[in-house]
C-alpha positions as CSV (number, residue, x, y, z in Angstrom):
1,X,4.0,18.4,26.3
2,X,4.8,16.2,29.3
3,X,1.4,15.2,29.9
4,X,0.7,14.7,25.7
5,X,3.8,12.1,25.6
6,X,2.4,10.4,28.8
7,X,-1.0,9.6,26.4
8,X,0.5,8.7,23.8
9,X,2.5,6.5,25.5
10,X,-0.4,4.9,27.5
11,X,-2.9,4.8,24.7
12,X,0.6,2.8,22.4
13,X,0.7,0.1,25.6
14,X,-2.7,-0.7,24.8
15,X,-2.9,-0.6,21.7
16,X,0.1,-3.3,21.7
17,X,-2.2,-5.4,24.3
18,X,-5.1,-5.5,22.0
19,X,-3.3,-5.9,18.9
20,X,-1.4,-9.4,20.8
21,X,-4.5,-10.2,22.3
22,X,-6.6,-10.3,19.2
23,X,-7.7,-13.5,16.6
24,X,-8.9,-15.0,14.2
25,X,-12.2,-12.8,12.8
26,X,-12.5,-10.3,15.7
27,X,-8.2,-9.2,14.8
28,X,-9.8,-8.9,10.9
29,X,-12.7,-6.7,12.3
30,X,-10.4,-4.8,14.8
31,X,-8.1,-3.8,11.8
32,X,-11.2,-3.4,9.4
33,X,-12.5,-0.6,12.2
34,X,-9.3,1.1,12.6
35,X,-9.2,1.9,9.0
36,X,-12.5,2.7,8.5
37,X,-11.8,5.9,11.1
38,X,-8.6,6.8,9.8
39,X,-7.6,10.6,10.2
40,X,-8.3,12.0,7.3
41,X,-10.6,9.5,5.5
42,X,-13.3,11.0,4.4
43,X,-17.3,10.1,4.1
44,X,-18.7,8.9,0.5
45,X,-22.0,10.2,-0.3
46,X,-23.7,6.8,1.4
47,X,-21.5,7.7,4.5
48,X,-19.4,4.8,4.1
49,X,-15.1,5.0,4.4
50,X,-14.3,6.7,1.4
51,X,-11.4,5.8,-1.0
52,X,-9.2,9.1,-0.2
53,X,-7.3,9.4,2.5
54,X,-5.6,13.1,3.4
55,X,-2.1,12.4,5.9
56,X,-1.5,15.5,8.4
57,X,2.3,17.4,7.1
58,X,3.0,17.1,10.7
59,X,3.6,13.2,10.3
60,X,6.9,11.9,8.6
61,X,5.5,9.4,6.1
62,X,7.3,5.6,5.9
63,X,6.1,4.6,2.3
64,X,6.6,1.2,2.3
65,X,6.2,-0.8,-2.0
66,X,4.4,-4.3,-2.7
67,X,5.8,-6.8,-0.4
68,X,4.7,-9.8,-2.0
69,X,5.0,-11.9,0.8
70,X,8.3,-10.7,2.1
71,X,8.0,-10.6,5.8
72,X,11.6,-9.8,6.1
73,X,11.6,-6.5,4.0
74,X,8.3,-5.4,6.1
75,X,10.1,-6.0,9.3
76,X,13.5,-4.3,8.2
77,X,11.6,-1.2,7.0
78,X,9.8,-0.9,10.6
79,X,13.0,-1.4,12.5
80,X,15.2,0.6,10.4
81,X,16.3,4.1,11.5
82,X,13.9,5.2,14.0
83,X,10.6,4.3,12.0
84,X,9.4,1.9,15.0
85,X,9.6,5.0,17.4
86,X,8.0,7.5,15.7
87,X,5.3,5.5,14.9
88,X,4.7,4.7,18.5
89,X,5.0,8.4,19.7
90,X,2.7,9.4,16.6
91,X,5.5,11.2,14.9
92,X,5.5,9.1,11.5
93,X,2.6,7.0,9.8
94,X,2.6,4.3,7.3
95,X,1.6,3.9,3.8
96,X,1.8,0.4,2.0
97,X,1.0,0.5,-1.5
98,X,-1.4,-2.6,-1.1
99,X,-0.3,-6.1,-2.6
100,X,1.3,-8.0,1.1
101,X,0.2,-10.9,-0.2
102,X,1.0,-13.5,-3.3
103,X,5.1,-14.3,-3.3
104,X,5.8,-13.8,-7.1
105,X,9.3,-15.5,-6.9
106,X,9.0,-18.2,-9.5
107,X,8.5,-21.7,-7.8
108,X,6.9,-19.8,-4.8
109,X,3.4,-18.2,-6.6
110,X,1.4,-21.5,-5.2
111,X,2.8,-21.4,-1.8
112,X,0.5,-19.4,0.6
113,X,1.5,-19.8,3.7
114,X,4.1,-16.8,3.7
115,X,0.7,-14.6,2.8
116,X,-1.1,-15.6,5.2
117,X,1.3,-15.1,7.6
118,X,1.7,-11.6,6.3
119,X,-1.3,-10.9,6.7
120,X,-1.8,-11.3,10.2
121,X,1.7,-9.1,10.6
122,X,-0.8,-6.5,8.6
123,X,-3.5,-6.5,10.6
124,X,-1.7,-6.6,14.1
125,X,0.6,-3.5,12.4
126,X,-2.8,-1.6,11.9
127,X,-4.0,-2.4,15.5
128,X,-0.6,-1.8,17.2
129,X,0.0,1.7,15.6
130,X,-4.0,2.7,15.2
131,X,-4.4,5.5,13.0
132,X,-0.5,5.3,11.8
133,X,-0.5,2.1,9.4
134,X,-2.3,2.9,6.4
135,X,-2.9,0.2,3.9
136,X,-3.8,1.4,0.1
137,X,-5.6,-1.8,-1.8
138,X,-3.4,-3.1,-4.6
139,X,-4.5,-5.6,-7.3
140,X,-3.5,-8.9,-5.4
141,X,-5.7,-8.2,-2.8
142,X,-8.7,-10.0,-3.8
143,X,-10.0,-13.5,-4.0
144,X,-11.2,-13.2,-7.3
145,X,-10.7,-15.8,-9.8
146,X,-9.7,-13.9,-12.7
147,X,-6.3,-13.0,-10.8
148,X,-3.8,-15.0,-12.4
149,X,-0.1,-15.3,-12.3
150,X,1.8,-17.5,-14.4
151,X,-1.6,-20.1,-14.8
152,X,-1.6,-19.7,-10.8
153,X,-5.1,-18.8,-9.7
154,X,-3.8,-16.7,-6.9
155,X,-6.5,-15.3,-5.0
156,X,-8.8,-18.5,-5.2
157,X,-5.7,-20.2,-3.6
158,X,-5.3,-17.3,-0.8
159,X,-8.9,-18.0,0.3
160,X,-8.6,-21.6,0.2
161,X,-5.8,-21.3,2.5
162,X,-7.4,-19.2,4.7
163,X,-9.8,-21.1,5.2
164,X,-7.2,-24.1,5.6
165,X,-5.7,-22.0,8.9
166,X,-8.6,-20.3,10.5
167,X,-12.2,-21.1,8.7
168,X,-14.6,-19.9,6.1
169,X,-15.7,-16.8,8.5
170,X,-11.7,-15.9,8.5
171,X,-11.7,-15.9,5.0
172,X,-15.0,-13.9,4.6
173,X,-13.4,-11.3,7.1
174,X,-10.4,-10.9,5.0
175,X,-12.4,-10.2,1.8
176,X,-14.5,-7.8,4.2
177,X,-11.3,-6.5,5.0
178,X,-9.7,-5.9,0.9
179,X,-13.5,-4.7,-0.1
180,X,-13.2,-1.8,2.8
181,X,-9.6,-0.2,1.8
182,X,-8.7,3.1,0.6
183,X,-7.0,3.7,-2.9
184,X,-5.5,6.9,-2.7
185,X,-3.2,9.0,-0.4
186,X,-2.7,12.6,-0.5
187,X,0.2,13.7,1.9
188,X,2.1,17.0,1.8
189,X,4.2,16.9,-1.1
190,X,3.3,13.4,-2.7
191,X,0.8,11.4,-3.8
192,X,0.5,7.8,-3.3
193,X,-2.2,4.9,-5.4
194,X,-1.0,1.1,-6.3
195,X,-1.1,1.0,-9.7
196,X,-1.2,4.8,-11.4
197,X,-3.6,7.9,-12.6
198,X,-6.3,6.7,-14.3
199,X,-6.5,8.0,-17.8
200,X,-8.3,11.6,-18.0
201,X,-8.0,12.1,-14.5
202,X,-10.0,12.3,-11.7
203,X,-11.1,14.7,-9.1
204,X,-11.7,14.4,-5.2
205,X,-15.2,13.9,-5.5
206,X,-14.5,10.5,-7.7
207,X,-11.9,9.6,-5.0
208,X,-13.9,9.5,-2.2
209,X,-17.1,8.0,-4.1
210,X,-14.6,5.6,-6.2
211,X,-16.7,2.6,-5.6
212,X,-19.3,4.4,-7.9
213,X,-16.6,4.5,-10.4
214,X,-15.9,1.2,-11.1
215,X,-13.4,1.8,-14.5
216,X,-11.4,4.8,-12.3
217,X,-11.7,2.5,-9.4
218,X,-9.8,-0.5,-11.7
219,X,-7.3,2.0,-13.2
220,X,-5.8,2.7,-9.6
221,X,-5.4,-1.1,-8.9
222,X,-4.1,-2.4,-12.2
223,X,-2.6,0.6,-14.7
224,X,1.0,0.3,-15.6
225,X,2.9,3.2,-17.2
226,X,2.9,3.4,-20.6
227,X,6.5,2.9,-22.1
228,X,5.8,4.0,-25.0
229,X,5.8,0.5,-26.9
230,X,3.3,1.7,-29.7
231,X,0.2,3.1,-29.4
232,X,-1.0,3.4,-25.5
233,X,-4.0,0.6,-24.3
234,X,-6.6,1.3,-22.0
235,X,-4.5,0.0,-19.0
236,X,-1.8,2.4,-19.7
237,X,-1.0,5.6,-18.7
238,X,1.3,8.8,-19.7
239,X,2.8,12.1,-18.4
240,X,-0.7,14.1,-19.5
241,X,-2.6,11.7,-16.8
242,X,-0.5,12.4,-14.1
243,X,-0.2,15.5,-14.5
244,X,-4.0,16.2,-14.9
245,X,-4.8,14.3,-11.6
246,X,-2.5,16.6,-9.9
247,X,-4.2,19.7,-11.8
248,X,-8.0,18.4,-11.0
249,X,-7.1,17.6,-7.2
250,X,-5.4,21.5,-7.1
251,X,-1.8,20.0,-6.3
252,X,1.3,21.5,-7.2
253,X,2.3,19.8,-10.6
254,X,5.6,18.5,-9.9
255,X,4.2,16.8,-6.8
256,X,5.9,13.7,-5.8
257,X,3.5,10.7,-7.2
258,X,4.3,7.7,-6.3
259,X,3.2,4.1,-7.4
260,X,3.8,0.2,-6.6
261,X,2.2,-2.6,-9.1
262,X,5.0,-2.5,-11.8
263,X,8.5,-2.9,-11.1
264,X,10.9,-2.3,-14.4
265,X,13.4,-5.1,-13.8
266,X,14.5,-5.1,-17.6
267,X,16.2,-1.6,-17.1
268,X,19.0,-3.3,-14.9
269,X,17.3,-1.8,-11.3
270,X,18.7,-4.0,-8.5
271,X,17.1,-1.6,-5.5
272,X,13.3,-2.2,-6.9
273,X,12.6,2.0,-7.1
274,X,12.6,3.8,-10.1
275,X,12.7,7.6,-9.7
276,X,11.4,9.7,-12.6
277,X,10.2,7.1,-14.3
278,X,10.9,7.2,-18.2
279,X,11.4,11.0,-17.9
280,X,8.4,12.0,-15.8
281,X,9.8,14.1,-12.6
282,X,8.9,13.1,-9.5
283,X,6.8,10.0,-10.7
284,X,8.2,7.2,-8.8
285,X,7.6,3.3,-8.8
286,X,8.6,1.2,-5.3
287,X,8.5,-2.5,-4.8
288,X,9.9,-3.5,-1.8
289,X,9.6,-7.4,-1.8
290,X,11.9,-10.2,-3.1
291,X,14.6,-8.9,-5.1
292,X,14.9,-5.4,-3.6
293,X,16.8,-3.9,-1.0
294,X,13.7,-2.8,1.2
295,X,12.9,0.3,-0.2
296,X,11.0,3.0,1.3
297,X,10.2,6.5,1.2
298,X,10.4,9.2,3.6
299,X,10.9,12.9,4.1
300,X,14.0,14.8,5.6
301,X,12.7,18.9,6.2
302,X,9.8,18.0,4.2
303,X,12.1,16.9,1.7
304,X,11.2,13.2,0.1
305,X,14.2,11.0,0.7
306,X,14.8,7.5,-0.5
307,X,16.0,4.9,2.2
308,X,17.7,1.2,1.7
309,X,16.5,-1.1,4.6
310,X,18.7,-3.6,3.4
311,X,22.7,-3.7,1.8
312,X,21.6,-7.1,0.5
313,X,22.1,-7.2,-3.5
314,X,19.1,-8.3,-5.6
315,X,18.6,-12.0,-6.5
316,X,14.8,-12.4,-7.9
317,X,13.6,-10.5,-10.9
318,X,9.5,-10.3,-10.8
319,X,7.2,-8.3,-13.1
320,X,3.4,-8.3,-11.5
C-alpha cells in the first residue's frame, strides 16, 4: 500500500509539471491524448475513442454542471471538501457535463475572454489529474455557425478569439479537441450525457459508434425534457426515453440519470439542480455556472449526494 501511494504520488508531481509546462497547441494535443486513453473508453468499430465512457465503482465521482464560463464555480467545486485530494491520490474522478465555455449572463454572451480562459483551466485540469477529469461534449462546444444565443453567433466568436490569443493552429486544436470527446458516462449507480436520452433509446453499441449516428449523436448534445407543454417535438424527451436507455444498456431502472443543458429557472430554483425532474425519480438536471451555488454531485457509501460549493444566493437567471 506504501509503495502504491508513493506512485501515485510521483506519477501526480509530474503530471502537475507537464500540465504547467505545457502551451499553446502541444497543452490542446496533451489534453486531446489523455482523453482519448481514458479508463474505460472504449474502441469504435474504426478503432477510434469511442463516445462511452465506463468509470470504475471504486472512484468517488465529482459531477460537476455547465459552467458557462464561470471560473469561480469550477475552482470552488475542486477545492471544496476534499475533492482536490482524492483526485490527486486517484480516489475520485471528474465528470463535467460539457458546455465550459460561452458566459450566458445577458450583457456577457459576446465577451470571450472568460472562455478562453476556461478553457486552458480545462485542459491543464485534464493533464494535471490524467485519467481523473473527464469532459462529456455539451452543445456549446463547437465553432459552428448555426449556434446562436440571443442573435450572438457564439462559437464563430470563440474561434475568432482564439485565434485572437494564440493563432489559427490553436484554434484548429481546440475544434480537434470538441470533435474527439465522449458523450456519455456510465458510473455505478448513475448515468451522466449533456443534454438527455435520445428518443427510442439507444444501446451500447450506438454509444460507442455514436459518430455513425448522427440524429442519436445530436439528441445527447441538444434534447431538453419535455414539460409537457402540448404535444412533445423531436428535441424533447419523456419518462419512456429514459427509462428505455436504462433498459437497452441493462441498468437498473431507477438509476440515477443525470443531465446539464437546461436549467428550469422559471420553477423558482436558486441552487441550479433540479432533482426528479417534473416527477421522474432520479432524473436530475445540474448547472453549475452563474446564478447557482456550485453544484455538484457526489456519492457518500455509494450513495449519490448533492453538494453546495458556494452559500452565495443566486443573482443571474439563464436558460441555454
Amino acid at each position: 500500500m506504501a509503495r502504491d501511494s508513493s506512485t501515485q504520488m510521483k506519477r501526480s508531481s509530474s503530471n502537475s509539471a507537464e500540465a504547467d509546462s505545457l502551451s499553446g497547441v502541444d497543452l490542446v494535443n496533451r489534453a486531446i491524448s489523455i482523453l482519448d486513453t481514458f479508463p474505460g473508453r472504449a474502441r469504435d468499430d474504426e478503432g477510434r475513442p469511442g463516445g462511452l465512457i465506463e468509470i470504475s465503482s471504486s472512484l468517488r465521482p465529482i459531477v460537476i454542471g455547465d459552467l458557462h464560463a464561470n471560473r469561480e464555480n469550477l475552482a470552488a467545486i475542486l477545492d471544496h471538501d476534499s475533492n482536490r485530494a482524492d483526485l490527486q491520490s486517484g480516489r475520485a474522478v471528474c465528470v463535467i457535463l460539457g458546455d465550459v465555455e460561452h458566459d450566458d449572463r445577458t450583457g456577457y454572451m459576446k465577451a470571450m475572454d472568460s472562455s478562453v480562459a476556461i478553457l486552458d483551466d480545462l485542459f491543464r485540469l485534464v493533464i494535471r489529474y490524467a485519467g481523473r477529469v473527464c469532459y462529456l461534449r455539451g452543445n456549446h462546444d463547437t465553432f459552428d455557425d448555426r449556434l446562436r444565443k440571443s442573435g450572438i453567433a457564439q462559437g464563430t466568436e470563440l474561434r475568432a478569439a482564439l485565434t485572437r490569443a494564440h493563432g489559427g493552429s490553436y484554434a484548429d486544436a481546440v475544434g480537434r479537441f470538441f470533435e474527439s470527446l465522449p458523450v456519455f458516462v456510465i458510473g455505478d449507480g448513475y448515468v451522466i450525457t449533456h443534454a438527455g436520452p435520445p428518443r427510442g433509446g439507444l444501446v451500447r453499441e450506438e454509444l460507442v459508434n455514436i459518430r455513425r449516428y448522427p440524429e442519436k449523436y445530436h439528441q445527447l448534445l441538444w434534447n431538453r425534457v419535455n414539460e409537457f407543454h402540448g404535444t412533445p417535438s423531436p428535441k424533447e424527451y419523456g419518462e419512456k426515453d429514459l427509462r428505455l436507455v436504462l433498459e437497452l444498456l441493462d441498468l437498473p431502472p431507477f438509476t440515477h440519470f443525470i443531465v446539464g443543458h437546461n436549467p428550469l429557472w422559471n420553477d423558482g430554483n436558486t441552487t441550479g439542480v433540479w432533482q426528479d425532474v417534473i416527477g421522474i425519480k432520479n432524473h436530475h438536471i445540474l448547472y453549475s455556472g452563474s446564478g447557482s451555488r456550485a453544484p455538484y454531485f457526489t456519492t457518500v457509501k455509494g450513495e449519490l449526494v448533492l453538494r453546495m460549493a458556494t452559500a452565495q444566493k443566486a443573482e443571474v437567471y439563464t436558460y441555454g
